[in-house]
N, C-alpha and C positions, 0 to 999 in steps of 0.2 A: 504494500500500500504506500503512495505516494503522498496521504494528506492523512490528518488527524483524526480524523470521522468519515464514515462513509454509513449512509444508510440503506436499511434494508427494507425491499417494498413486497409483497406479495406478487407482485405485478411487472411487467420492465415498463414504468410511464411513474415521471416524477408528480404526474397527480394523484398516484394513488399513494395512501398516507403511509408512514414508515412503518413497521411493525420490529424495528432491533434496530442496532448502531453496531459498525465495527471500530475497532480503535485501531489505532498505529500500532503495529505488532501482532496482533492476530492475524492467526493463519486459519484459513478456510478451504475445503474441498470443492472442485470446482467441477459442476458434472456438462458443465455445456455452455453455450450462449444464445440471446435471444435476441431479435428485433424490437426495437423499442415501439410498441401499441400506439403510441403516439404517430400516426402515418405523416405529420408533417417535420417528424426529427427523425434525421439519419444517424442513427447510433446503436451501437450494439452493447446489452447488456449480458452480466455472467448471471448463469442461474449457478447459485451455492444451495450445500447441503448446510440448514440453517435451526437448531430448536430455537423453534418462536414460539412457543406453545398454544398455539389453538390448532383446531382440525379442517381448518381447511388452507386453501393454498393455490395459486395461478396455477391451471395447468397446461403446462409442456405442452408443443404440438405432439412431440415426441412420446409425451404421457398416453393421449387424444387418441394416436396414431396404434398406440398397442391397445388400445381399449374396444375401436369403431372397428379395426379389418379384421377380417374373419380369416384373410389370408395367413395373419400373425397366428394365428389360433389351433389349438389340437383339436382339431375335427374327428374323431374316432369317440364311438358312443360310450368307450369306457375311462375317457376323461372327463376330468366335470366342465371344460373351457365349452364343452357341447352343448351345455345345458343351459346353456344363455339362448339356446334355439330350442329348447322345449315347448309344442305349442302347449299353450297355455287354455285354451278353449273346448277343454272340457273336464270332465271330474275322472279324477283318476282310477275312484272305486276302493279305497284304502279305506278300512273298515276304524269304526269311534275306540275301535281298544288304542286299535296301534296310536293312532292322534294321542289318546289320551297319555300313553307311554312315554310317547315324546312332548308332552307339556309337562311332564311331573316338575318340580323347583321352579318353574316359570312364571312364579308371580301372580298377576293377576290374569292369564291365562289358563291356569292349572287346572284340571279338567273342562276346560270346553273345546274337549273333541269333536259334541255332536254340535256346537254351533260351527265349528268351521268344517265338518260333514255336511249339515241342512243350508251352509252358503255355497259352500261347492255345486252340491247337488238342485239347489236354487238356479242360484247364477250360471252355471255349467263355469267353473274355474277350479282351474287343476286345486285341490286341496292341500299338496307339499309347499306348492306358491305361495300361496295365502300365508302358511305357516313358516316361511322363510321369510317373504315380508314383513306380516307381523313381529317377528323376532328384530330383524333387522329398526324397525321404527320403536319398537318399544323398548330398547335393551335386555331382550329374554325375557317381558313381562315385566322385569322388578325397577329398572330406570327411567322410565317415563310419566312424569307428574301427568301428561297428556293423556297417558292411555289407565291410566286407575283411579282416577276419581277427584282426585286432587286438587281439580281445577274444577271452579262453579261457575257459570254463570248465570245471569242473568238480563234480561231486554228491558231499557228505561224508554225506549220508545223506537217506532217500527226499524229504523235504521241506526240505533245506540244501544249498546251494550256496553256491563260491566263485568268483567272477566276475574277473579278471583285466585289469584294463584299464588304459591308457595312463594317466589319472589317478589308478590305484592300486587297490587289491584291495578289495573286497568282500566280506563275510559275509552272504548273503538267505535268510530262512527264511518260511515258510509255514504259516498252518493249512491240517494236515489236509482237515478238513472245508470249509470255504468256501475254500482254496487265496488267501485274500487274503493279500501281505504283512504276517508279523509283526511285523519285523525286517530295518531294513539298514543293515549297519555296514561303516565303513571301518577292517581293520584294517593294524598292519603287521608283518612280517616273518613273513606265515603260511606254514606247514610245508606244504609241496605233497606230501604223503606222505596227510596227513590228507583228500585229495582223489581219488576214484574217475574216471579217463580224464577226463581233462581235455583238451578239444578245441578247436579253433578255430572260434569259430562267426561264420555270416553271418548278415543280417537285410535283405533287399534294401527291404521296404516298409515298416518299424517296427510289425511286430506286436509288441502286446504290451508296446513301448516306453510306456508311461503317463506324461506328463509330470513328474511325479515322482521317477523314474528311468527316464528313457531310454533307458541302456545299459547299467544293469544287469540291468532288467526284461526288457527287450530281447533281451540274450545270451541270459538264463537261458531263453528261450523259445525262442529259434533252438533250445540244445542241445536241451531239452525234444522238437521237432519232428526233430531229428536235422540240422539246417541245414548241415553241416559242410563245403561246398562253396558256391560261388557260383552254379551249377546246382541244386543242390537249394536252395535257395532262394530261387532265380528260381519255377522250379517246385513247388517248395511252398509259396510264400505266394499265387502266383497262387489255389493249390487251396484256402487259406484263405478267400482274397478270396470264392471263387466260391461256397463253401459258407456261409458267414456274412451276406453282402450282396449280390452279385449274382443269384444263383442261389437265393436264402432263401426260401423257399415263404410264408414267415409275414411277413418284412419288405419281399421283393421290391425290395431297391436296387440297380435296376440302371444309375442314371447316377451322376454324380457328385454332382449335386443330390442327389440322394436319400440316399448316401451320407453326405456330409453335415448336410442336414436333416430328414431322414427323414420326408415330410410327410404320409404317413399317420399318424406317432406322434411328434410332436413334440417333440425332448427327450430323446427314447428310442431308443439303438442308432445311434449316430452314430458314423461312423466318426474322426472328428477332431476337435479344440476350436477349432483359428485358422478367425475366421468367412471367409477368404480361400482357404479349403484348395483349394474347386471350382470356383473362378477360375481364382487361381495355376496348375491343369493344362490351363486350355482354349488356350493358345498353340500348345504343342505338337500338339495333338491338330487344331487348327483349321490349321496349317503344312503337317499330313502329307496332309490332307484335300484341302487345295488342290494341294501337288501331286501328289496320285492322286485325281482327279477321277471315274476310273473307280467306282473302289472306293465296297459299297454302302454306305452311314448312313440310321439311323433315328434320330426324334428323338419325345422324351417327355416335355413340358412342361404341368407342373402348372399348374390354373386354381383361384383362390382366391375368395373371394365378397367 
């Protein structure tokens, strides 16, 4: 290093805010370099190997590029890289023991085999899916104030709500018209009089959680949806899943890939931002597989030019 400070951005674009400082004499691992985001500065930035400690982080075209080809990928049905193309669009036929086997320690999960049985066989969605998503969004049932009851809300009128949570209370309001948030504030010491049935709500897959506010957004949606049990929204987010992506007449995503990357429409109607989202669920889904060999899978693997 040639100067006394150098900052460190998530990002190569000096408008996005620093997340570390290096000093004079530290030495850093350098795994690459990037284009600075900024398309009107010609400059090239180092991507370093950095603990900044949060979980998330810009990602690499290079990241992007092993996540999106399928070329990079072990295609052969007895890896789990395959199981990112498991169609997803129907019930797999896996009986309420075995489900309940595999929720035992899981929190607020823990036996509700037959709800994610009766949403599979409801919504026609594979039932591993469900239960590797859910895992994934909830932290195994036991980490998410979202999906066990934690969070309350309540409606102060038809487009405001007061959200309730372990980190403290909430004011979210909405336009009207486009239903985008207008507003959301943390207040404190609000008058729960001011608030119409206020409920405990669940969120078993994070609909509606926007990384922005994840548990605000999140609640406000469960109540929205009526979620107010761990059963109904097992089975009502299945029915979201099923009608929005897997079952979408217009988007038709029915694996996880697709889900994902939508590779009919690029960019558009993705279910998640972490480029690792349709990875991170094929262990599970690739575990149950092997030991129910019986059980049928299809697979839907996109071919790029």
């Amino acid at each position: 290093m040639g100067t006394n400070n150098l900052n460190v951005r998530f990002e190569p674009n000096t408008r996005i805010a620093s997340i570390g400082t290096l000093r004079l004499g530290d030495t850093v691992t350098i795994i690459g370099t990037e284009r600075d985001t900024n398309l009107s500065m010609d400059r090239t930035w180092y991507a370093i190997l950095f603990n900044h400690g949060e979980h998330w982080q810009f990602a690499r075209p290079a990241d992007i590029r092993r996540n999106v080809d399928p070329n990079g990928m072990n295609l052969t049905p007895d890896h789990r890289d395959m199981y990112q193309f498991l169609v997803l669009s129907e019930s797999s036929g896996v009986s309420v023991e075995y489900l309940n086997q595999e929720l035992v320690g899981k929190g607020i999960l823990e036996n509700k085999g037959e709800a994610f049985e009766e949403a599979g066989t409801r919504h026609r969605v594979n039932e591993f899916y469900l239960l590797s998503h859910a895992f994934l969004e909830t932290g195994h049932g036991i980490r998410s104030p979202l999906a066990d009851g934690r969070i309350q809300v309540g409606k102060i009128h038809d487009h405001k709500f007061v959200s309730i949570a372990p980190e403290g209370t909430f004011i979210a309001e909405r336009d009207p018209i486009t239903r985008a948030w207008t507003s959301i504030e943390k207040v404190e010491d609000f008058d729960l009089k001011q608030a119409n049935n206020i409920r405990k709500t669940y969120n078993m897959f994070g609909i509606g959680a926007i990384d922005a506010c994840p548990h605000v957004c999140g609640s406000i949606r469960a109540y929205e949806e009526e979620w107010f049990s761990a059963d109904s929204a097992i089975v009502g987010g299945a029915g979201f899943i099923a009608q929005r992506y897997v079952h979408n007449s217009v988007h038709q995503q029915n694996t996880l890939y697709k889900m994902r990357w939508n590779p009919n429409n690029p960019g558009l109607h993705q279910y998640a931002t972490d480029i690792g989202w349709a990875s991170k669920q094929t262990s599970m889904l690739f575990r149950h597989y092997q030991n129910l060999p019986h059980l049928r899978k299809t697979f839907d693997i996109p071919r790029f030019n």
